[in-house]
Structure formats: structure tokens, C-alpha cells
N, C-alpha and C positions, 0 to 999 in steps of 0.2 A: 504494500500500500504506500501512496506518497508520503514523503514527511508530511508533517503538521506546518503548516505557515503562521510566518513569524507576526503576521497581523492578522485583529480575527473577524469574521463576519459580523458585519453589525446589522443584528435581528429585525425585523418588520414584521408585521403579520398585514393580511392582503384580503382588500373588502371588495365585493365586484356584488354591484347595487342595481338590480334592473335595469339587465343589457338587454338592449337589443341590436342587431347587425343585420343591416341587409346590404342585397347585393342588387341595385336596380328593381326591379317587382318583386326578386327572392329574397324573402327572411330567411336568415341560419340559425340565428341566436335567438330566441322569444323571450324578454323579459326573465333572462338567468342574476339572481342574486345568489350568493355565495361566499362565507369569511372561511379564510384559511388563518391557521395558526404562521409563529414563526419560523419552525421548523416540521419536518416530515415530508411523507413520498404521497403524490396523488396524480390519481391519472384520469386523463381527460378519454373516455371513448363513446363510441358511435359510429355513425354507416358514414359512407364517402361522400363525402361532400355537406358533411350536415354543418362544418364549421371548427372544426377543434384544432386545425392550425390557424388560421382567422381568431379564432382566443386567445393561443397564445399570443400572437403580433400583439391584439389589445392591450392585453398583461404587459406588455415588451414598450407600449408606446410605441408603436411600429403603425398602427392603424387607427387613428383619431375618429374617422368619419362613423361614429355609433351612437343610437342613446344611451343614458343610462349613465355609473360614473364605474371607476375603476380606483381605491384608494390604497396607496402604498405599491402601485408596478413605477411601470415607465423608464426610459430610460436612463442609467446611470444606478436604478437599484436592480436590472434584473442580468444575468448572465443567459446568452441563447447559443444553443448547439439545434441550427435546424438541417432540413431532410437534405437541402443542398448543402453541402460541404462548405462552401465561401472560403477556400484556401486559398492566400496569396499564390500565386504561380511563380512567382522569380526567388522566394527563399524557401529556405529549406524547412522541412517539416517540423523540428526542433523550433525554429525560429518563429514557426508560424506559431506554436503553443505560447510562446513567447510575448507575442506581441501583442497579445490580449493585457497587459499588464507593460506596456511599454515603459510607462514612466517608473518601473520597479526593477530593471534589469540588470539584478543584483546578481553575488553569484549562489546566496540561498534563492532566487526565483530561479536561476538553470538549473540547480541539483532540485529542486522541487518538479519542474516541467519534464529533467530526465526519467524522476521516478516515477510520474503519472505515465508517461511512454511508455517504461518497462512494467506498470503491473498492468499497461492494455492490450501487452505482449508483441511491443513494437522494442525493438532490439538497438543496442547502440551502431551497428551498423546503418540501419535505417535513417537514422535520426539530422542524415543529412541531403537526405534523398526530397528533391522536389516533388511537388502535386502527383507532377504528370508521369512520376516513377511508382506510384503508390498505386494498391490496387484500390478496388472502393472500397472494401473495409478497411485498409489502411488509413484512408484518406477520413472515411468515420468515425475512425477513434481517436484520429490527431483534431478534428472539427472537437470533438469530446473533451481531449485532455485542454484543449484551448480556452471551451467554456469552462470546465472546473477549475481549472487555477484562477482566472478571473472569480476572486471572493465576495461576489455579487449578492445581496441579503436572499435574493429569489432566483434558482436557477430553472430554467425552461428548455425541456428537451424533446424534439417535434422526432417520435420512432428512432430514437437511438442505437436499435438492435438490426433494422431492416436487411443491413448488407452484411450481416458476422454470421461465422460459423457459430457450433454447440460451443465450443471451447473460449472461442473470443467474448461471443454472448455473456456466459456464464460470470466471466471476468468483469466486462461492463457493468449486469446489471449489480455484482456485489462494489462494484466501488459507488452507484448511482445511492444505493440504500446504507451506505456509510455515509454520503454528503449528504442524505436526506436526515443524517441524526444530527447534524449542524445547522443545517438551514435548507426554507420550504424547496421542496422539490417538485415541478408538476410534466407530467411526460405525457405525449400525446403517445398511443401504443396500439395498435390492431388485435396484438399476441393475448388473448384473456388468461392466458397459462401463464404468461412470464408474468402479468399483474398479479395472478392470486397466488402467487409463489413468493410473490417479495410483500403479499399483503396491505397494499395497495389500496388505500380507500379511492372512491372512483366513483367519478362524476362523469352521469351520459348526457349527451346531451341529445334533444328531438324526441325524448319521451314526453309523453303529456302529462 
């Protein structure tokens, strides 16, 4: 597991107050309220298309245009690992974990960003290999190690597991439910096996 970092998350707990989101005539989101604590793991699911990365963005400050209010996300409190990778292409994968935390580029944040590498089973050899050398779940778990070292009160993870084998998986989701004992954790997820394994409280959305 990673070291412990030398500064620590500082708590929020996160209110979402009669959302609504549409999308031109389609409604996703119907008047969803919802308080989350400070910490813990919860998962957002439902069918395709009902909205559950469109949540996250809200939570993220990423997507203003809704009713309703959202108290305690937005940007600057939340960390996001989403489905697209968004890996710099010109530096190296190491770097990329890195620069989530730019202004801290200490050499406790390298030896922190190597160890989250190595327990997602990405090897010191790798660790200088660009984007476009990485397979997808390489490229997955480095989007991953990226957002967790950003000490973000609220981390947000849109199908973290989608591109990993059993073995990588496995690894993921035990580091995902160790930062969910620090601070709130919400994963958008299809898998209902890997959520009621790790225990998972879990919000559907599109039920009536």
C-alpha cells in the first residue's frame, strides 16, 4: 500500500439538494437529494444513460447547467479518475501521477506516487513509459494513482475497474476501500458483484 502523506485530507461531508438535470427535453436526474458523510465508499448505479457520470461532473463542478444545489463538491474539493484516461501524452507515466499535485513535487510526493504504481502492479520499469506505450489498463490505473495522491476531501471514480484483469481489479478495488476509510469515496460501477463485495452503500438512480 502507499505511504501515508505527509498532509492530511481535510474532511467535508457533501449535500446534493433537489437535483434535477436535463438534457434538452430528456430529464436524467429527477429531483435527487442526498447527504453523504465525510468519509466512506458509495456507489452510484443504474441502466445507461440514466445519468450517473453526468452526477458525478455535478459533484466535480464540471457541469453547472442543473436545478437544485450541490453543497460541499466542486472544484478544488473533489479529486476525479474518469472513464477516459486524460493522460498527458509527452511525459511519462510516473510524471503524469505527479502532476496532479504539481505545486508538491517533493521527493516524499515521488516515493508516494512510486508506491501507489507499484501496489496497482505497474513496475519500476514502466514508470517511464509514455501514454501511448501503456496498455488500457495501464493507462487506468496510472488515471487512478493520479487521482488518489491528489488529497482531495471527495474522491470521484467514473468504472475504475472497466479495462483490468481479476488480478489488477482485485488490487484496485482494495486500495479504492482503504481511501474510502479517509475520505468520501463515490464510484460510478456496472459490476453489482465488485459493489457488494467491498459493501458499498449504493444509490440508483431512475427508480421511482
Amino acid at each position: 500500500m502507499h505511504q501515508k502523506s505527509s498532509w492530511e485530507v481535510v474532511k467535508i461531508s457533501l449535500s446534493i439538494k433537489n437535483l434535477t438535470k436535463r438534457f434538452d427535453e430528456k430529464t436524467v436526474i429527477t429531483g435527487l437529494s442526498y447527504d453523504f458523510p465525510d468519509k466512506g465508499l458509495y456507489a452510484i448505479v443504474g441502466e445507461s444513460g440514466i445519468g450517473k457520470t453526468t452526477l458525478l461532473r455535478i459533484i466535480a463542478g464540471l457541469d453547472a447547467d442543473h436545478e437544485g444545489e450541490v453543497v460541499g463538491g466542486g472544484i478544488g474539493q473533489v479529486s476525479f479518475a474518469f472513464q477516459e484516461h486524460r493522460l498527458f501524452p509527452t511525459i511519462s507515466a510516473l510524471e503524469n501521477v505527479i502532476f496532479a499535485i504539481s505545486d508538491k513535487k517533493t521527493e516524499a510526493v515521488t516515493k508516494n506516487a512510486m508506491s501507489l504504481l507499484r501496489s496497482l502492479g505497474i513496475g519500476k520499469d514502466d514508470f517511464s513509459l509514455k501514454p501511448d506505450e501503456l496498455s488500457g489498463g495501464m493507462k487506468q490505473r496510472v488515471s487512478l494513482a493520479r487521482a488518489i495522491l491528489k488529497d482531495a476531501p471527495i474522491l470521484l471514480l467514473d468504472e475504475p475497474t472497466k479495462e483490468l484483469d481479476a488480478g489488477n481489479c482485485e488490487a484496485v478495488l482494495r486500495l479504492i476501500a482503504k481511501e474510502a476509510e479517509r475520505r468520501l469515496v463515490i464510484m460510478v460501477s456496472h459490476d453489482l458483484t465488485q459493489i457488494n463485495s467491498l459493501g458499498t452503500k449504493t444509490i440508483r438512480l431512475g427508480e421511482k
